[in-house]
C-alpha positions, 0 to 999 in steps of 0.5 A: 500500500503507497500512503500519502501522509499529510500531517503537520504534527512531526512526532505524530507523523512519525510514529504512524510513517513508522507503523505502517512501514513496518507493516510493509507499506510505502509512506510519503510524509509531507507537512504542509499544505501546499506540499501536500496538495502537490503530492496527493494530485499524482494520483500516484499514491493508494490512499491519503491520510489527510490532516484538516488544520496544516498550515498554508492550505486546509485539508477541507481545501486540499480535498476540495481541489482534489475531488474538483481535478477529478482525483478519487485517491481514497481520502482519511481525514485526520484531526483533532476536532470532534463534532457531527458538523466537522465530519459531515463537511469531511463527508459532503467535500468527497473524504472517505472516512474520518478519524479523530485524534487520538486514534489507535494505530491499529483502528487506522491501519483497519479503516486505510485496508478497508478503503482500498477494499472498496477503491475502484480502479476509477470513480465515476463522477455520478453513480445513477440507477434510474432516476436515482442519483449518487454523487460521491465527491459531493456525498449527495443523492437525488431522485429525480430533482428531490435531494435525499438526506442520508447519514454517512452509513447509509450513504456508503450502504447505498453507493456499494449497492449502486456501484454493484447495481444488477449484481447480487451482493450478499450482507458480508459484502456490505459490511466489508465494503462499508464497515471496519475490518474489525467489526463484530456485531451482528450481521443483520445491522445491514437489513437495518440501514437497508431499511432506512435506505428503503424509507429515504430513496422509495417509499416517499416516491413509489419505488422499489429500487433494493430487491431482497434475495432470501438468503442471498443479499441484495440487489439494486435494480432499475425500477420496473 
């Protein structure tokens, strides 16, 4: 796995350069923004973990150019804030996934493994299933012209199914893709978000968009 580390807090980026060299991976550190914007537009690393606040140039900004260039490296955020707002801004400019200070390496290396799990060679601009919409950079989804609020897990339950629509996709599937690789609970969370899904993207507008396959899993289709 090729990192890209852009962390402004020296010591703390050298404790996770050294953590993840030792577990193999390849790790480019840079400390400022504008370094950091120069390297991730490459494209040439697997995943970016991501500061919010470095000088010269913010994470927000940085992701901003990034999704904007069409650059779809997988992106952590990395930072010392805590609260719903910061990660809902993390998630509508394009990140992937959110940690926050102080972090357990071993919860970092799981979440940057289940994100290459999920990268696709290339993301598309705007998933779309009929009239039903999901934009990835800027995390949001319509149906039709009626924007669909949706919390982050669901948001990654629906775009897995989309970007498998026609496709058969089991419970463990999901909850690879979408969850931790250290997730323990039960399976059937996944029937629970699939219902929210259900509640949010069809039943207001007279659809049925996520077909169950008894004791098979789920499949996204075009409604009939």
């Amino acid at each position: 796995m090729r990192v890209l580390l852009v962390e402004d807090e020296v010591p703390l980026a050298e404790m996770v350069r050294r953590g993840l060299a030792a577990e193999g991976h390849s790790v480019e550190v840079v400390h400022d923004g504008m370094s950091g914007l120069a390297a991730a537009s490459t494209g040439q690393h697997d995943v970016v973990v991501l500061d919010i606040m470095l000088p010269g140039l913010s994470g927000y900004r940085i992701l901003q150019h990034l999704r904007a260039a069409e650059v779809w490296t997988p992106v952590l955020m990395l930072t010392a804030k805590d609260g719903e707002y910061d990660e809902a801004d993390a998630f509508d400019l394009g990140a992937d996934d959110y940690l926050v200070k102080p972090f357990s390496f071993v919860v970092l290396l799981a979440r940057l493994r289940a994100l290459l799990r999920r990268a696709g060679e290339a993301r598309p601009t705007v998933l779309t299933v009929g009239d039903l919409k999901l934009d990835p950079a800027r995390h949001r989804v319509h149906r039709g012209e009626v924007e669909i609020t949706l919390t982050p897990r669901e948001f990654g339950v629906l775009e897995h199914l989309m970007r498998h629509a026609g496709e058969v996709v089991t419970k463990t599937d999901i909850l690879r893709a979408v969850w931790d690789a250290h997730y323990e609970g039960e399976v059937n969370v996944v029937e629970v978000y699939v219902g929210y899904l259900r509640r949010k993207i069809d039943a207001p507008f007279g659809t049925r968009s996520i077909e169950t396959l008894r004791g098979v899993g789920y499949r996204m289709a075009e409604p009939g």
